[in-house]
C-alpha positions in Angstrom: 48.5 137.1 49.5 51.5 137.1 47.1 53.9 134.7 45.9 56.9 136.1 44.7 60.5 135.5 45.4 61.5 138.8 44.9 59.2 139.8 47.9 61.3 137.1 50.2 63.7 139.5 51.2 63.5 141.4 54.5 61.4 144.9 53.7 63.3 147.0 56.5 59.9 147.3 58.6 61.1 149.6 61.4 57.4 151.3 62.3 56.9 150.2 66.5 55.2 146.9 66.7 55.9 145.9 63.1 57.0 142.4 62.6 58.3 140.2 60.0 59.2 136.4 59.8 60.5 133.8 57.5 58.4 130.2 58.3 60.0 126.5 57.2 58.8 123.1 58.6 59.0 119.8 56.9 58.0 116.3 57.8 60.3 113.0 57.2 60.0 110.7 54.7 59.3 108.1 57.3 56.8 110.0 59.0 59.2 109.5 62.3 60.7 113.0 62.0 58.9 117.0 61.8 60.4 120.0 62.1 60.1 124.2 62.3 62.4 127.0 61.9 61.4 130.5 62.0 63.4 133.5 61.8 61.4 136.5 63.3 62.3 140.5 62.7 60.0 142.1 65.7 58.4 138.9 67.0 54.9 139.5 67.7 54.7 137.1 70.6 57.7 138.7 72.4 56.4 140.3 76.1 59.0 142.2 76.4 58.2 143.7 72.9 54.6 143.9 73.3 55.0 145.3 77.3 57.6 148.2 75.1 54.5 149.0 72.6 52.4 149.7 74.8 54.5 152.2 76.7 55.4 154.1 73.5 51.6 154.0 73.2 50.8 155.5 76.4 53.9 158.5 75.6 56.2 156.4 78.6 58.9 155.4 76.3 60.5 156.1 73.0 59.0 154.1 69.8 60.4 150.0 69.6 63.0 149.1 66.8 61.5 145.5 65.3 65.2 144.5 64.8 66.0 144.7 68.6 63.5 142.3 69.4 64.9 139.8 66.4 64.4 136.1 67.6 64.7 132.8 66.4 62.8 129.1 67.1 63.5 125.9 66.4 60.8 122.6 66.7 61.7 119.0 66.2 59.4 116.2 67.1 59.3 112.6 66.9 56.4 110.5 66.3 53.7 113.2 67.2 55.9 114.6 69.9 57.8 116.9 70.6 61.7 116.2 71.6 63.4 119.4 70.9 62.4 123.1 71.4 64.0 126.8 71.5 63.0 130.0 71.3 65.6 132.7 71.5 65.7 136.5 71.4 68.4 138.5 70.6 68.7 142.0 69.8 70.9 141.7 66.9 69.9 141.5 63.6 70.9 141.1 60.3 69.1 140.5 56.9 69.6 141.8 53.0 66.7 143.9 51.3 67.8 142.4 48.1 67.5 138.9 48.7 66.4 136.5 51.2 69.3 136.5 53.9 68.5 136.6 57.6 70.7 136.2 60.5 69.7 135.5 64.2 72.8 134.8 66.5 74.3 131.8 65.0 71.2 130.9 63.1 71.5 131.6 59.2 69.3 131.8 56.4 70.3 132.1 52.7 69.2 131.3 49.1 70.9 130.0 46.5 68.8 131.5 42.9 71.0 129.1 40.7 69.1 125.7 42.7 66.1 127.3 44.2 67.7 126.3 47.3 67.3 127.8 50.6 70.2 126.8 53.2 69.2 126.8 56.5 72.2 126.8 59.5 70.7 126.4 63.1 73.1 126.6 66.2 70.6 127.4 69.0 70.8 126.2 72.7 67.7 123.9 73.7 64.7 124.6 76.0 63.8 121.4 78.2 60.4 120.4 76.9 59.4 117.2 79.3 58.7 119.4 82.2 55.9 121.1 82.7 57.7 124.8 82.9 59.9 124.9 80.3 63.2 125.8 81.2 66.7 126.3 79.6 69.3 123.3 80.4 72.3 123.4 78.4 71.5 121.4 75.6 72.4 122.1 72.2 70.8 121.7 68.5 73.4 122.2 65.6 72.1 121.4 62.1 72.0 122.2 58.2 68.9 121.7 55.9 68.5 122.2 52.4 65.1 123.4 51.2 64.8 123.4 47.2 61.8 124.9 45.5 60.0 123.2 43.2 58.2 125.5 41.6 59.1 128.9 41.8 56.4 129.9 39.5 53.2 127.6 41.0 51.2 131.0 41.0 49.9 132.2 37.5 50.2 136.0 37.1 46.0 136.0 36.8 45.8 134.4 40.2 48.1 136.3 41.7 46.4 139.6 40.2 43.1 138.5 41.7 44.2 137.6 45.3 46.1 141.1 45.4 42.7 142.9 44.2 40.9 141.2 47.1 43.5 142.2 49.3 43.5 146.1 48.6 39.7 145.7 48.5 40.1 144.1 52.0 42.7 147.2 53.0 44.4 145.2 55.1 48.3 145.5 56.4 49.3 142.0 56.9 51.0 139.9 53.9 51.5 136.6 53.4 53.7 135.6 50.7 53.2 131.8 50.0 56.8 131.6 48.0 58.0 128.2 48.7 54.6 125.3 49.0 56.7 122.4 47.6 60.0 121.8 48.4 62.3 118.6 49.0 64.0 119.0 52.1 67.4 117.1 53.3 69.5 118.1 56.1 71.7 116.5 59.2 71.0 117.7 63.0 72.4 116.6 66.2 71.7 117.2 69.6 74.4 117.4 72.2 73.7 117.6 76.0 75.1 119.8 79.0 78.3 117.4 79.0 78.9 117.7 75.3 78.0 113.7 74.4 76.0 113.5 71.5 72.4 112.6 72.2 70.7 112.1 69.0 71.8 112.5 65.0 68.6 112.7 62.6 69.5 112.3 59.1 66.6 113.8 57.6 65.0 113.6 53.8 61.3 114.8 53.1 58.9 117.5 52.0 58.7 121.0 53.1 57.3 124.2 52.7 58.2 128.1 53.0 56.2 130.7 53.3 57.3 134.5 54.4 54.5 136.8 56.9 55.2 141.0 57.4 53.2 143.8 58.8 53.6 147.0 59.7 51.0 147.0 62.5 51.3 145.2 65.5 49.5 141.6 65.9 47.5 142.0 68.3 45.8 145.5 66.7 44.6 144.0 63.7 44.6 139.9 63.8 41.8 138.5 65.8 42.2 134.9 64.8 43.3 132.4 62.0 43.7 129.2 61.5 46.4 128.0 59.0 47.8 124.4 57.6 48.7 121.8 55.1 47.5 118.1 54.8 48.9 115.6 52.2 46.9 112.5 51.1 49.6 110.5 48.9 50.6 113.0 46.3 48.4 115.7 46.9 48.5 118.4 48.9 46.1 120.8 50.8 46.9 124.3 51.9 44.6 126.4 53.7 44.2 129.4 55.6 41.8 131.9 57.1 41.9 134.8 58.3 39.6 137.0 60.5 40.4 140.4 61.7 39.4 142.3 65.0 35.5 143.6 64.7 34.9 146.5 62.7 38.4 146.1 61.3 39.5 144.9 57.3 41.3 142.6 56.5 39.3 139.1 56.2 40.3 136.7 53.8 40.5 132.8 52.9 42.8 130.7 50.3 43.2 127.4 49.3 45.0 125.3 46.9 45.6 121.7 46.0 49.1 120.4 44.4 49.6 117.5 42.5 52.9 116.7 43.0 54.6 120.3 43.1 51.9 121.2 40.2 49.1 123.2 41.5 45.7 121.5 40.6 43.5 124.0 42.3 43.9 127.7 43.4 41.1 129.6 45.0 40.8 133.0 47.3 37.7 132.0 49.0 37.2 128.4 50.9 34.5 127.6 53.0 35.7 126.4 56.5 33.7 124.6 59.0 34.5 123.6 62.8 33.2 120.0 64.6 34.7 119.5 68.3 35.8 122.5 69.6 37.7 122.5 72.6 40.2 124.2 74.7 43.8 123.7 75.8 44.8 124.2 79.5 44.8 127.9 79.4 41.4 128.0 77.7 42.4 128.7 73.9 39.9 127.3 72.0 40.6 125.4 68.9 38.3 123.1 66.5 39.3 119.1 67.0 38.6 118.7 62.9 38.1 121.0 60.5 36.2 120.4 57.1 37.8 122.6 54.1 35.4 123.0 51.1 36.8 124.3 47.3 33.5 125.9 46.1 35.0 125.8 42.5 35.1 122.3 42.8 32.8 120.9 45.9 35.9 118.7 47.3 36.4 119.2 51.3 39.2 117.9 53.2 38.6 116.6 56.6 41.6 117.5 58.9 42.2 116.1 62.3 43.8 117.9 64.8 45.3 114.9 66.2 48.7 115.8 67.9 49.3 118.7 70.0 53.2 119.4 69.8 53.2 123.1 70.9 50.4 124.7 73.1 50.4 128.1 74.8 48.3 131.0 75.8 47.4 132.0 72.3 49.3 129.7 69.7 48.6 125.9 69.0 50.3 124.0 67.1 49.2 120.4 65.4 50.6 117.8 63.5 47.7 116.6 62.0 45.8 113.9 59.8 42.7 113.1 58.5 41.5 109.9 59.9 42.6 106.8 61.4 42.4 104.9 58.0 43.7 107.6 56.0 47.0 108.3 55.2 46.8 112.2 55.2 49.4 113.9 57.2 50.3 117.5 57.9 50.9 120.4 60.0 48.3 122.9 61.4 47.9 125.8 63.3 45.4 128.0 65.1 46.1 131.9 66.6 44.0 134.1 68.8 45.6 137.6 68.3 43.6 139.0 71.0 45.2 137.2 73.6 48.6 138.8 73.4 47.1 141.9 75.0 46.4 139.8 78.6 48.6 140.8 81.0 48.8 138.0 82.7 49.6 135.4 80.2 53.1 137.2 79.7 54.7 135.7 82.4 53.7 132.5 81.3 55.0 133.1 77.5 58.7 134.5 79.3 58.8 130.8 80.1 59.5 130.0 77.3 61.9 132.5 75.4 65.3 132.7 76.3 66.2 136.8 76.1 69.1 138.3 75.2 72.2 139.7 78.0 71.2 143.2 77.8 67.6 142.5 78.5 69.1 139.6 81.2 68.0 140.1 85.3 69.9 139.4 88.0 69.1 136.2 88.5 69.2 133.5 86.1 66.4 133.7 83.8 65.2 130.2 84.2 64.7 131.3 87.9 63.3 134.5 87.0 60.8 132.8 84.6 59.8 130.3 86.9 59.2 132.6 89.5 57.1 135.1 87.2 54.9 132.1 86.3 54.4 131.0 89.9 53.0 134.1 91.3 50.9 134.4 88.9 49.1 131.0 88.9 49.7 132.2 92.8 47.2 135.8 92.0 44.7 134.1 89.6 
């Protein structure tokens, strides 16, 4: 775990099945409004990548380039649901080793050092998210945030020492640069539909957060599970995370902190997390209903509700969440079963919703293709 701006840049991973990606989400103001934007470099969740791994692996095929399975995605929901989804591949890619600058098709992410600002422009074509099967429909998303650091410096130089100790002690690959936990966020979308007319306009002021993930080794080799996320309660602010590798493999490792403000209050590489209500989503990926976070250093734990489900899949869920129904704690949360991109037959289910790039296109329209993927399968199982 590092926090460095310097170490936001892309790091020109080109080993097969390495992957690198550049996280943003931010909730309203109002509460009314959250949002995601990732930029990916090798997306770990990509079939087509993973399906490519594995035949270098087995001495089939020659070894994947990360930067030809680039994607992007894009989340917005409304009141604890979501109204607006895309997940795109593409295989071109572009991105500065120097600073952080990242280009997916006509998505684009830069950073201006003078602010602390990152800009954020997002052109992306919509996935319908009201049916059942996801399927591209001609809308379109166009839209320009503004996410400004408040502290670029949150992490003292003894903290930071300490978490990178445990992490060479741990030997594991996977980095997670927290370099952005506070930031106030503005920006303007609008969604147009298949006939052009303007659907919705979001004007959009509130707090977000950065953070930047990379590894050399392919997810599902080394990650077995984590769960991740951030709750505020008024002015505070939780961040948490957990992470447990495969058996027999390093690589485990906790953190926590609690802001004031954009002033850290608390930072601590070991938490103690505890699970109450586990159950599973519809293709059996189990996830706790509430967590309870515990600071050892200081004996405070933070109940976290799962409470909203905006994005669920074979392996992935995603929460908005909040700590009780007379408690004003909000957040976002997340939980990740590595394992499960390995199963075969989840990956036609996952095609359904990624929209892939012409030269990886088929015959028939890839909506059709998807959709008839995912029926044969529910068909064979």
């Amino acid at each position: 775990m590092i926090a460095s701006r310097t170490e936001d840049a892309w790091h020109g991973l080109r080993q097969p099945g390495a992957y690198e990606w550049w996280y943003f989400d931010a909730l309203s103001e109002d509460r009314e409004y959250g949002l995601v934007a990732i930029w990916f470099c090798g997306i770990p969740f990509s079939p087509d990548y993973n399906a490519h791994f594995e035949a270098y692996e087995r001495g089939r095929a020659l070894p994947p380039d990360p930067c030809d399975y680039a994607a992007f995605s894009f989340a917005l929901y409304h009141r604890g649901r979501p109204i607006a989804y895309a997940l795109v591949e593409y295989d071109t890619f572009t991105a500065s080793t120097t600073r952080p600058m990242v280009c997916t098709g006509r998505n684009l992410l830069t950073y201006d050092p003078a602010t602390a600002t990152y800009h954020l422009n997002v052109d992306v074509d919509l996935t319908e998210v009201t049916t059942p099967i996801p399927v591209a429909i001609g809308r379109r998303l166009t839209g320009t945030f503004r996410f400004r650091n408040l502290n670029e410096h949150w992490l003292s130089p003894e903290v930071v020492a300490s978490s990178r100790g445990l992490m060479e002690q741990a030997l594991g690959t996977h980095t997670w640069n927290l370099v952005a936990p506070v930031c106030a966020t503005q920006g303007a979308l609008e969604i147009t539909g298949a006939d052009g007319r303007c659907e919705r306009r979001v004007a959009f002021v509130g707090r977000g957060y950065h953070d930047h993930n990379y590894d050399p080794v392919p997810m599902s080799r080394a990650i077995n599970r984590w769960h991740w996320g951030r709750c505020w309660r008024g002015d505070r602010m939780l961040i948490y995370y957990r992470n447990e590798p495969l058996p027999g493999q390093p690589g485990a490792f906790s953190f926590g902190a609690v802001f004031d403000g954009e002033r850290p209050e608390l930072v601590t590489d070991a938490i103690e997390v505890t699970f109450e209500a586990q159950r599973r989503n519809w293709l059996g990926l189990k996830y706790p209903h509430r967590l309870h976070v515990t600071l050892p250093a200081t004996g405070e734990t933070w109940t976290i509700r799962q409470q909203h489900m905006v994005d669920s899949g074979p392996f992935y869920i995603r929460f908005l969440s909040g700590a009780g129904p007379d408690d004003d704690a909000h957040g976002v949360s997340e939980t990740l079963d590595g394992r499960r991109l390995r199963w075969r037959l989840f990956r036609p289910m996952i095609n359904t919703r990624i929209q892939r790039p012409p030269s990886r296109a088929n015959l028939l329209p890839a909506p059709v293709v998807r959709l008839g993927r995912t029926a044969l399968t529910w068909l064979v199982s």
